[in-house]
N, C-alpha and C positions, 0 to 999 in steps of 0.2 A: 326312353327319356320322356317325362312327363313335359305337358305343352305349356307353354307359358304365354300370362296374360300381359299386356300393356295397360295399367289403368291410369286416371288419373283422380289425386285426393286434394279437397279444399279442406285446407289448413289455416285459418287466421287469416282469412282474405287473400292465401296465397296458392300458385297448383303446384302437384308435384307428381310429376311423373313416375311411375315406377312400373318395375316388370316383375311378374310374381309369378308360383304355382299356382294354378284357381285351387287348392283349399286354403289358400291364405288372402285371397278376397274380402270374405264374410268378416273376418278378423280384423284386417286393419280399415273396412270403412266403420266397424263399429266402433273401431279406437279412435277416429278422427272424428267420429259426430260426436261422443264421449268429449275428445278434447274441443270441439267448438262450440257444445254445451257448456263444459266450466268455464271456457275465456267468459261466455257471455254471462256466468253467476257471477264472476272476480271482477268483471269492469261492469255489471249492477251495483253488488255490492260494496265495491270500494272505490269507484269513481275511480279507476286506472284506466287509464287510454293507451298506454305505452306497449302495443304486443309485446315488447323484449321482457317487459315486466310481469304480464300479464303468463307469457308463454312460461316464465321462471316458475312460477304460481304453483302452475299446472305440473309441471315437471316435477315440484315438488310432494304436491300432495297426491300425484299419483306415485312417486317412487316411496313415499311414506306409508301408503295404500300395500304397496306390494311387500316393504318390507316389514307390515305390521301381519300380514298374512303367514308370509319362511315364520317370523314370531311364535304366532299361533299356532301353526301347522309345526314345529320344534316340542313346543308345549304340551301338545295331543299327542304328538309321539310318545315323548317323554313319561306321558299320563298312561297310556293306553298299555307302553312298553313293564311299567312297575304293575297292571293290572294283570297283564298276564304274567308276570314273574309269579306273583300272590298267587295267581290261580294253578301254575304250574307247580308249585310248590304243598297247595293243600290236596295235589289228584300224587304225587311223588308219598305225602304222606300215607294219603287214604291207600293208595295202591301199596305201600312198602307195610302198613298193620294190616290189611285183609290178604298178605302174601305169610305170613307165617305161621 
């Protein structure tokens, strides 16, 4: 059984305890300085002071963030998937006229 950490994350002026696997450390303090970098762009930029506001912001343009990536990453599938059909399809020829 892998060992587990106690840490704690500042969050929007607030802590939050949690208990983790240490490979998931690195991960969520980068997500919480990420998230307490954009509060501090959103209440720059738009003069909001309300964290409940401010936190909705965040939420959303990081879940917009991830689901414009599934997007893309669908898209390259899709792309990559009709390139090798094409390519599967011109070595099925080449091989079926240099077999007779």
């Amino acid at each position: 059984m892998s060992e587990r950490l106690k840490i704690k994350l500042s969050i929007a002026n607030r802590v939050y305890p949690l208990t983790i696997t240490p490979d998931q450390e690195e991960g969520l303090r980068l997500a919480a300085q990420k998230i307490d970098t954009t509060i501090k762009q959103f209440e720059k930029s738009y003069s909001v002071q309300d964290k409940q506001d401010v936190l909705a912001m965040c939420a959303l343009q990081f879940a917009t963030q991830n689901e414009q990536k599934t997007i893309d990453k669908t898209s390259l599938n899709e792309d990559l998937e009709s390139r090798l059909i094409a390519v599967n399809e011109l070595l099925d020829t080449h091989l079926n006229n240099n077999v007779l």
